[in-house]
N, C-alpha and C positions, 0 to 999 in steps of 0.2 A: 504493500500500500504506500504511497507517495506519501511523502510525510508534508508539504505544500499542496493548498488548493490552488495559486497560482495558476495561469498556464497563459502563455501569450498564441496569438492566433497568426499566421501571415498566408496573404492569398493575392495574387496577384492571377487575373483572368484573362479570359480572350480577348477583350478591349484593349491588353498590352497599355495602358495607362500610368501602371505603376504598383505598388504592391502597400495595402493597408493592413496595417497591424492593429490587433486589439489585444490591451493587458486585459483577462478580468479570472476575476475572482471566483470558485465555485463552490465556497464555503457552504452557502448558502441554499435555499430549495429552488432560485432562481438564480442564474449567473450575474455576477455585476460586473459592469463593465468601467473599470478603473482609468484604464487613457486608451487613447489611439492615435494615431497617424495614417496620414498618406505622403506616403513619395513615389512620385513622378520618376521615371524612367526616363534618364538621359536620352536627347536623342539618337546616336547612335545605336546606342543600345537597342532601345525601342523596335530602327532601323533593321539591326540584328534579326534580331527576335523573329520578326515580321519576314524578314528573309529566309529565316531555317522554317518555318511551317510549311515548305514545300522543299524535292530535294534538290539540293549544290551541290557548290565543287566545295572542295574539302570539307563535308558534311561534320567529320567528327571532330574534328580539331578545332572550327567554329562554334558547334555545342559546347564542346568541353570550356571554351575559354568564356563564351555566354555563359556557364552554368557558376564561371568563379565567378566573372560581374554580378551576377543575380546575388550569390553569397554576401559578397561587398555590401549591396545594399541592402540586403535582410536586415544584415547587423547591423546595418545603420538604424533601420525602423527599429530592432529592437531597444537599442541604446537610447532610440525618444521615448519610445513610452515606457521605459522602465522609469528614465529621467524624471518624465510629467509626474510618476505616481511615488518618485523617491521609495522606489523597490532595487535591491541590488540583486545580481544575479542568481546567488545561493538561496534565493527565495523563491525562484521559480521551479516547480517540478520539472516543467519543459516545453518548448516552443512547436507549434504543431505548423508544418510546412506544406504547403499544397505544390507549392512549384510551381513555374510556368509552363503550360502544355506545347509540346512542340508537333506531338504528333497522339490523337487517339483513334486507334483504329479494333475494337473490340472483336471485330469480323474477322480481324485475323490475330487474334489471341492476345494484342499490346495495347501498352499506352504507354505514354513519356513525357513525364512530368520532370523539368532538370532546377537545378538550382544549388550544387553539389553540397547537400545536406553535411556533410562532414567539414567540409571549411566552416560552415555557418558556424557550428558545433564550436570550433576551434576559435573562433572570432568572437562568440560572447559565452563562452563559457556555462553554458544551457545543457543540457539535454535536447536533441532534435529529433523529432520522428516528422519522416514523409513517407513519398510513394505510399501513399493511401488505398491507389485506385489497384494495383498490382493484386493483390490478394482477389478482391473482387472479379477478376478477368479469369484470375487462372480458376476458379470456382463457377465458369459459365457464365459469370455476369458481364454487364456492360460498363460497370466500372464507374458510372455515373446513372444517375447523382447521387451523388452522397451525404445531402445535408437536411434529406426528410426526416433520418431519425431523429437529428437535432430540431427540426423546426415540430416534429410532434413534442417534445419535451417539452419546447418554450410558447408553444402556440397554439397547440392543442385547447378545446373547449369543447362546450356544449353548441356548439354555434357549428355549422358545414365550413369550413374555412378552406381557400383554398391560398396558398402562398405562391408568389410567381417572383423569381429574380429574373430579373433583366441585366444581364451583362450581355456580352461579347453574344452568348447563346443563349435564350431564354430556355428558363424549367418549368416546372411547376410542382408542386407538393399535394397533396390530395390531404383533406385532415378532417373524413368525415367523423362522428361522434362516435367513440366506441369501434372504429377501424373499421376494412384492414388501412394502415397509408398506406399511399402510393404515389410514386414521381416518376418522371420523363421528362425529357427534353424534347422542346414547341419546336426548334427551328430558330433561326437568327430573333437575338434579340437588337443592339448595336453594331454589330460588325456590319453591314452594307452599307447601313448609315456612314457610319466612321467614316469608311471606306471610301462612300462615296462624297462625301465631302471635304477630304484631304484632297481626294485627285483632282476637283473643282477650285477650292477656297485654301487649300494649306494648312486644314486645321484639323482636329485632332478627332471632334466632336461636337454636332448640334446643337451648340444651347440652350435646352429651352425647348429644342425643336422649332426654333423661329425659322429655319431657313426652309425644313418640310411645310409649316403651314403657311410660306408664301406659296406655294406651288400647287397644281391640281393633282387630286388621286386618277391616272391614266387605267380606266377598267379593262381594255385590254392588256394592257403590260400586268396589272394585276391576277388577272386570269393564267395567264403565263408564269409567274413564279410560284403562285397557288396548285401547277399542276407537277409541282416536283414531286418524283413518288415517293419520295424519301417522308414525307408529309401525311401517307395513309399507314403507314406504318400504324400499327396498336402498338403500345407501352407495352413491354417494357423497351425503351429503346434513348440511343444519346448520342447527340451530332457533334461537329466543330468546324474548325477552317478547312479539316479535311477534304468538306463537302461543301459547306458555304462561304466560297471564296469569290476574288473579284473574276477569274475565267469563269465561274458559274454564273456571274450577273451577268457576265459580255454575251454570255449565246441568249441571255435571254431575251439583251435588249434588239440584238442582232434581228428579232423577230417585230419590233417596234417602229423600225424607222424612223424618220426624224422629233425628238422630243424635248423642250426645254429640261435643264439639268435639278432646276428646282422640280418639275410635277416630277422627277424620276425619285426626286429624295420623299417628294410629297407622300408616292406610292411606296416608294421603302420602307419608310412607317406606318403606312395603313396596313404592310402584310404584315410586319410585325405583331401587329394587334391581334389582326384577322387569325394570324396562327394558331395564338395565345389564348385568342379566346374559342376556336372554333373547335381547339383542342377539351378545352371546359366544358363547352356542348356536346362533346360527343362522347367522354370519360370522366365529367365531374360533375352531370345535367343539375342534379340537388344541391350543388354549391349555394351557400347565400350570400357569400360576402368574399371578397377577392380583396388579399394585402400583397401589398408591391416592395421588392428591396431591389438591392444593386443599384447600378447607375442608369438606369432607364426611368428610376424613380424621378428622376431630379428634371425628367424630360416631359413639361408641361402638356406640350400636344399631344406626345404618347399616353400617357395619363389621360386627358379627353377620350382619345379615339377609342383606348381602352373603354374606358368609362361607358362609350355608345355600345362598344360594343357588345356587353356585357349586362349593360340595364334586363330587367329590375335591379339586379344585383349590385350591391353598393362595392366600391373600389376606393383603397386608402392606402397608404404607404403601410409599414409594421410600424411606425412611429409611433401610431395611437396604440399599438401594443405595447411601448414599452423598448424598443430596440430601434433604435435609428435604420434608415435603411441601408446607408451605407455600409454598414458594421458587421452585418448580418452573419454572410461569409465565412470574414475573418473569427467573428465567436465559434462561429460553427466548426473551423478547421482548430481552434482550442479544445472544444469540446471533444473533438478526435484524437486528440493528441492524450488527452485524458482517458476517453477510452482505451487505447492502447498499453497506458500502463498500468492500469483497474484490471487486463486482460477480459475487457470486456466488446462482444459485437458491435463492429460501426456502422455495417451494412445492412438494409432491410434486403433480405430474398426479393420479397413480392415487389419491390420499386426496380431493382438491377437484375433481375431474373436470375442472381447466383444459384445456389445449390445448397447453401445453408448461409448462417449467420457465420462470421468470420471477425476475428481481431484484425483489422486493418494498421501497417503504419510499420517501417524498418525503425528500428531506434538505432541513435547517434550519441551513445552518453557523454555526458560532459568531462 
């Protein structure tokens, strides 16, 4: 038994933005959440990054030397929020690492999450447990998602709730009253957006979504990224850049023909929605009420289009629960990190279609 409830959280997602860390506490019947941080990913880096999700030339020697930059920075996130909360390190049980995904492909047996957990290890002086999703793959599953068993702990009611992160790839959580949960991955959450507002405007991400709602939703182009089959798939099942990347936008738009760059972003966020929610209608129908984390929270229009889409059903951040949306994640992958050395399951079977429950997570002692 850990002798710290301690445990720091670090999660850095397909957005490729940066990597948030959350200290919290899990003394208690509910986690508290002590500090956090976000740090932003140098641009190179970032650059990097974004380059290894497909393959190069000297694939491994690029990894490896992104996986010590990723390290660098971890330990930096760590060393603020232990700062913010004047915790020293012989306090924390251990830091729970998600890694950045470079490649998940569960179809054929992997996934790869890097961030070389042993430097981290060596730079603050923690315990680090990652590679999370590892366990899960080789038990059958899809290795994602992996934060319904967390969000039934902290959000679980009497209430049908259904939890949806938006990052890079939107999920969803299922949390009806009394079980079973269950989650899957909608299909892009941010990543086209991103995508396709860097290669227009140079910027990282939407604001706001103000530059979607200058623009029209185009129904045909809509219909068209709506008919990926990857999309009829039943749960249990989990995507990424593998499959939602910018050659998969190009043949779609190739069928388009001439279109302003705003209605193309306008429609990128409506299939987001449309995904997200059409997924709900079709495996969550008794849902009452839809809470939002990640950074698609923060994305005003997505939020509306959501919100139509979805009506009656009320639509809110997890804030009014009690956990900022930001943060979500990053608790989540503490939580993990916790299980791991409780030697207790992190995986639900019925969300990842493993083969039983499994201890998730290599541990990296300090």
């Amino acid at each position: 038994m850990p002798a710290s409830h301690l445990y720091i959280g670090l999660m850095s997602g397909t957005s490729l933005d940066g990597v948030d860390a959350a200290l919290v506490d899990f003394a208690g019947p509910q986690p508290d959440l002590l500090a956090t941080c976000l740090l932003p990913f140098p641009a190179d880096l970032r650059a990097e990054l974004l380059a290894l999700q497909a393959p190069t030339d000297n694939e491994l020697d690029r990894t490896a030397r992104a996986a010590n930059a990723l390290a660098t920075i971890y330990a930096e996130a760590v060393r603020t929020v232990l700062a913010q909360a004047g915790v020293s390190p012989d306090q924390v049980a251990a830091v729970g690492m998600h890694g950045q995904t470079i490649r998940h492909r569960p179809e054929r047996g992997y996934t790869l999450q890097i961030g070389n957990a042993a430097r981290l290890a060596e730079l603050c002086g923690i315990a680090v447990v990652a590679d999370f999703r590892s366990r899960d793959i080789a038990a059958g599953g899809q290795g994602a998602p992996l934060v319904p068993a967390f969000h039934q702990g902290i959000f679980g009611s009497a209430q049908h709730r259904v939890i949806i992160n938006i990052g890079g790839i939107g999920n969803i959580t299922d949390l009806p009253p009394g079980g079973p949960v269950r989650g899957w991955d909608t299909g892009p959450g941010n990543v086209l957006m991103d995508g396709w507002i860097h290669r227009h405007q140079g910027l990282h991400y939407d604001a706001d979504g103000r530059w979607a709602a200058s623009g029209k939703v185009i129904p045909a182009l809509l219909d068209t990224l709506l008919a990926e089959p990857w999309l009829a798939v039943p749960p249990p099942k989990s995507t990424g850049r593998d499959l939602f990347h910018a050659d998969w936008l190009e043949r779609c738009l190739a069928r388009s023909g001439e279109v302003a760059a705003a209605d193309i972003q306008a429609t990128l966020l409506a299939f987001t929605a449309r995904t997200i929610a059409d997924q709900i209608r079709q495996h969550a129908p008794a849902a009452e009420a839809a809470y939002v984390c990640g950074g698609g929270a923060r994305n005003g229009a997505l939020m509306r289009a959501l919100a139509a889409e979805l009506a009656p059903r009320s639509v809110a951040t997890t804030a009014v629960l009690g956990v900022e949306a930001d943060w979500v994640e990053a608790l989540a992958f503490a939580w993990l990190a916790r299980q791991c050395l409780l030697r207790q399951s992190g995986n639900l079977p019925g969300v990842t279609g493993a083969a039983g429950p499994r201890v998730l997570g290599a541990i990296y002692s300090a």
